[in-house]
N, C-alpha and C positions, 0 to 999 in steps of 0.2 A: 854303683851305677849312677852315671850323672843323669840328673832330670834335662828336658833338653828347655832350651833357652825360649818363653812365648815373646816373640816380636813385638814391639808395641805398635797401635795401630798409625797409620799413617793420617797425616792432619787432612788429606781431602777422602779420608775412608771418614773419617767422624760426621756424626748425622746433622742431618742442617736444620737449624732452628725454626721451630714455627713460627711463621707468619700469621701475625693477628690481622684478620680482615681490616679494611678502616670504616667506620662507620659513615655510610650514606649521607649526602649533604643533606641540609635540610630542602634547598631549593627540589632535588630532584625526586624527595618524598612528598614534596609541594604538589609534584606532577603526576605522583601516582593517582588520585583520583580524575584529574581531567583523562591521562590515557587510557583510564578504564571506562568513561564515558564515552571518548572518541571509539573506542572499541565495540560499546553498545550500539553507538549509531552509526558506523560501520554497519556493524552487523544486521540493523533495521535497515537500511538503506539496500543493503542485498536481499533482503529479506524481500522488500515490497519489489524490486526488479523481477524475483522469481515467482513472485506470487501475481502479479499482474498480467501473464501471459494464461494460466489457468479463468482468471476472472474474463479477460476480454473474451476469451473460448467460450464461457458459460456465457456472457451478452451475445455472441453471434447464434449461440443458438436460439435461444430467448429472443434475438430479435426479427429469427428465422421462422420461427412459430406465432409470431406477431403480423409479419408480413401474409402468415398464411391464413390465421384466423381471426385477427384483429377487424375485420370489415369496412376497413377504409379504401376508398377506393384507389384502382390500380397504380396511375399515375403518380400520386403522392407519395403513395405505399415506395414506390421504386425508389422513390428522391430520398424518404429517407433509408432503406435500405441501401444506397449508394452512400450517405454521412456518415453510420454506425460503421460500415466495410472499410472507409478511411480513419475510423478511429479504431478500428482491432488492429488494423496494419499496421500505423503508426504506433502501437503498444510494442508489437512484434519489431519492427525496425530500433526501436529504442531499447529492447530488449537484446538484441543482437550489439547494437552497439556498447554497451554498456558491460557484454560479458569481452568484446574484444578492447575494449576502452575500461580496465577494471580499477583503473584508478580515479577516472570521475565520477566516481559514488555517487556525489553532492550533486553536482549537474546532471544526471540521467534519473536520479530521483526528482527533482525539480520541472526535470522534462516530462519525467512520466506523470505527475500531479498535473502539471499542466493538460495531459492529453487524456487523463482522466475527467478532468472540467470539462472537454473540449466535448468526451463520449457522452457526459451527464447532459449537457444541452442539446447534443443532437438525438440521444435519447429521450428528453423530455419535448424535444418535436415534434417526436408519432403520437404525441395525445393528439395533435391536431393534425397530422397529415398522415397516419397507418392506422389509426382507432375510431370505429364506431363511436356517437357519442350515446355511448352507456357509461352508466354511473359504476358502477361494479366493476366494469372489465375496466376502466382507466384506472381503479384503486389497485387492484392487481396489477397493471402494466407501469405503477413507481412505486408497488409495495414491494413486489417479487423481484427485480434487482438488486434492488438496495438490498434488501437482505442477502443474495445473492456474493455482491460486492462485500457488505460488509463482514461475512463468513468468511471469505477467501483472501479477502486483503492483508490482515490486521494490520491497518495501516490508518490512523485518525484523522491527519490529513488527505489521505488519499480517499478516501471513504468517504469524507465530507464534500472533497471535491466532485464528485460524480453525484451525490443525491441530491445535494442543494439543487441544482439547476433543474435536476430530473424530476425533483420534487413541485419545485413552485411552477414548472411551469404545466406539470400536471392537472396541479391544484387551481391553473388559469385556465386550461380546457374546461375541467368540472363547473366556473364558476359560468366563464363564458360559453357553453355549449351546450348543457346540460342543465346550470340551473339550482343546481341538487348542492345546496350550502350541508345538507346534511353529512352526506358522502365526502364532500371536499372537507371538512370538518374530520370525518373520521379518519382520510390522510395523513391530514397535520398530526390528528395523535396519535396513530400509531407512529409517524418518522419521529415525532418530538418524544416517545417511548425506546422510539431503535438508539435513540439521541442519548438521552438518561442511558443506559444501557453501556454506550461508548466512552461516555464520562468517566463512569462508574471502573471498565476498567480498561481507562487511560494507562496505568502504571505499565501493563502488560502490550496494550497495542501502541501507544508514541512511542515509550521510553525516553529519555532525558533529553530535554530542548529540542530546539527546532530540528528540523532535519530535511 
């Protein structure tokens, strides 16, 4: 009995050699740590967009409850309640922008810092135009934001921007209207405490360079 004949295989049936990867230039292992940065700050740059529409929510209320038991009289009380109402709305407008404009990260975080300053100073107005001058209730009306802000934002810049101006000019009712260096005093330390506090973790709320 003949064995029958095995065919040899055909040369495009034979398997095809492996290909060795080529090793990564060095240039674009250069860039793996910047686009892991750009990605951090990306990612902080959304971060403080969605977290700024909650925070301006927690000031309207807050400045809702200001308007109503602060003791300042009516007139004023309105004017600043009409500043703080154009600065929640411009957080909300920039907000909107920013999710339909989702590639200027850079410019709608810069916009929102900006209109972050803009709430801190028209907030730190009702010392003198929504608030009694009591010493107590003005340390509460730039303690109770800020901490407020700085829960909800984690954002260093953005946080700074709103207290600073909230703060000092706080700290100007207290001196000019009241008198009380003690109370203005006990401002400053606890914001220069909320301060330490944001230094300390920097790593967690900027993340790498400016943004």
């Amino acid at each position: 009995m003949a064995l029958p004949e095995f065919a040899k295989p055909a040369a495009n049936d034979a398997p095809a050699p492996l290909t060795v990867p080529a090793p990564l230039p060095a240039a674009a292992l250069k860039r793996l740590p910047e686009l892991h940065d750009e990605s951090r700050l990306a990612l902080r740059r959304a971060s403080l967009m969605a977290r700024a529409v909650p925070a301006a929510g927690s000031l309207l209320l807050l400045g809702t409850l200001t308007a109503m038991f602060g003791g300042g009289p009516l007139a004023p009380t309105f004017l600043w309640s009409l500043l703080v109402l154009a600065g929640v709305v411009a957080v909300l407008a920039s907000h909107l922008r920013a999710t339909s404009v989702f590639k200027d990260l850079a410019g709608s975080a810069a916009d929102m810092r900006a209109i972050l300053l803009y709430l801190g100073a028209a907030w730190g107005a009702g010392a003198f135009l929504a608030m009694a001058p009591q010493a107590a209730a003005l340390v509460l009306f730039a303690a109770v934001p800020s901490l407020v802000v700085a829960r909800l934002l984690g954002d260093l810049p953005a946080i700074l921007a709103f207290t600073a101006p909230a703060t000092f000019l706080t700290f100007a009712a207290l001196v000019l209207r009241t008198g009380n260096m003690g109370a203005a005093a006990i401002l400053m330390l606890f914001q220069a405490g909320c301060g330490f506090w944001l230094l300390r973790s920097r790593t967690h709320l900027a993340g790498p360079g400016p943004g």
